[in-house]
N, C-alpha and C positions, 0 to 999 in steps of 0.2 A: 503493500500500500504506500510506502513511502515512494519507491520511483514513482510509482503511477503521480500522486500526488506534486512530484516536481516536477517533471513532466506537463503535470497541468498548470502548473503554476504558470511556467516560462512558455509554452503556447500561448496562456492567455495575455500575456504581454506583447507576441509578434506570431503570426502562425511561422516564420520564417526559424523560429527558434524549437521550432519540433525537431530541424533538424539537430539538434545537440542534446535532443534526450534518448535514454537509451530506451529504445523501443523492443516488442515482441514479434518474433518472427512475423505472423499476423501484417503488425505493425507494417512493416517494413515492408512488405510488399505491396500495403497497401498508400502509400505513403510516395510522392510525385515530389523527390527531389527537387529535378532541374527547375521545376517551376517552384516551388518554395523557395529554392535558391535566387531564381529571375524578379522572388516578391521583396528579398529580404532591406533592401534599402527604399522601398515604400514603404513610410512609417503611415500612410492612410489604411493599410492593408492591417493594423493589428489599433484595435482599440487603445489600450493603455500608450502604446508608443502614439499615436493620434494626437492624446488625449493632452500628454505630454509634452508633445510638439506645441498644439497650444497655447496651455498652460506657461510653456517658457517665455512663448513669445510674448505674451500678455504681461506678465512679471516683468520682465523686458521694459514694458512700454512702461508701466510703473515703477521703474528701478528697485524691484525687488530681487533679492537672491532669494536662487530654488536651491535645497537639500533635499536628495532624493537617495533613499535606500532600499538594499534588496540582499540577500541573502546568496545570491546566485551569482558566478561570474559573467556570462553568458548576455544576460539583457543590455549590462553596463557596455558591454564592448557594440554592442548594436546601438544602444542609444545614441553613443559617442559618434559613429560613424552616418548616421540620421543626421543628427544635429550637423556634424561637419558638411553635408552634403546643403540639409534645406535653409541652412541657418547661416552659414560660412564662417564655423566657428572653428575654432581651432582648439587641440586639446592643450594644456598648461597654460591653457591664455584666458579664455571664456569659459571655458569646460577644465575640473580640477576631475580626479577621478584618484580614488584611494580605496583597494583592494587587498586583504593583506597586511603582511607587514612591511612597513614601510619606513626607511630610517630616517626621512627629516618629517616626520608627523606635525610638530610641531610648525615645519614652518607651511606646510598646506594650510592650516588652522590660521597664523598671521596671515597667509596673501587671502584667503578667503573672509575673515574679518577687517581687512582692511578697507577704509571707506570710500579709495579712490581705486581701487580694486576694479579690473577689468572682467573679474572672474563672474558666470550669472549661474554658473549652477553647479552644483557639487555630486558628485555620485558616488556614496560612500557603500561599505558591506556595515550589515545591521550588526554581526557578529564583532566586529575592529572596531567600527568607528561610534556608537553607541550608547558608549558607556564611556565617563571619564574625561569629555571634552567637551568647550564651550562655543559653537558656532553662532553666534549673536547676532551676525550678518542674516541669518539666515530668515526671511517673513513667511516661509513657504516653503513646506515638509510633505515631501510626498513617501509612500511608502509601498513601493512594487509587489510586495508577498507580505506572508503574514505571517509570522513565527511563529513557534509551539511555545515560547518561552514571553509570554506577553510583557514581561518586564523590559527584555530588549525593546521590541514598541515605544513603551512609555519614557524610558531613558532618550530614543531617539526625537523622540517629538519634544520632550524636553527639553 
């Protein structure tokens, strides 16, 4: 039940992201790569990345930064390449993205709270980055999946 469940997760976010779950033979057969592949940088083609798309932009006009988190590598690297396309954003400039560990943590936290800050949106793991840090900048929390651990949640919206 857990693959199933990520799996669904990360579809629901892009159908183009089925490709990276691990599927049942079933699955698999029934399952039209090349055109999921040909979908994967239309973000109109998956709700959530839509939704997103957006959402940023709108933030944007209001000079609000977005914080967005997910539990999953997969979505982040899609989003990233989305926005770079429809947005002509670039990553380390407009777009921060912290997965992992990472060893200047502290200074993604400064260029993303800083107030002349180029940065509009952040796309952190719920697991890293969640607990422990103060994003201030941030007016607008989105949150791609849902954990089993609702604490994580709460700490990030925090």
């Amino acid at each position: 039940t857990q693959i199933f469940e990520n799996n669904q997760t990360k579809a629901s976010v892009h159908s183009s992201l089925f490709l990276e779950c691990t599927l049942t033979e079933q699955e698999e057969f029934a399952v039209d790569k090349g055109r999921l592949e040909k979908l994967r940088l239309n973000h109109n083609v998956g709700f959530i990345t839509r939704f997103l798309d957006e959402f940023v932009s709108l933030c944007g006009v209001a000079i609000e930064k977005v914080l967005v988190f997910s539990q999953f590598l997969h979505p982040f690297c899609l989003i990233i390449d989305q926005l770079k396309l429809a947005l002509k954003w670039n990553e380390d400039e407009e777009i921060l993205y912290k997965y992992g560990k990472v060893k200047n943590r502290k200074s993604f936290i400064r260029r993303f709270n800083e107030a002349n800050s180029e940065v509009e949106i952040f796309l952190a793991s719920t697991n890293v980055c969640s607990v422990g840090i103060s994003l201030i900048r941030a007016s607008r929390v989105v949150l791609l999946d849902v954990e089993l651990n609702s604490l994580f949640e709460k700490q990030a919206i925090s």
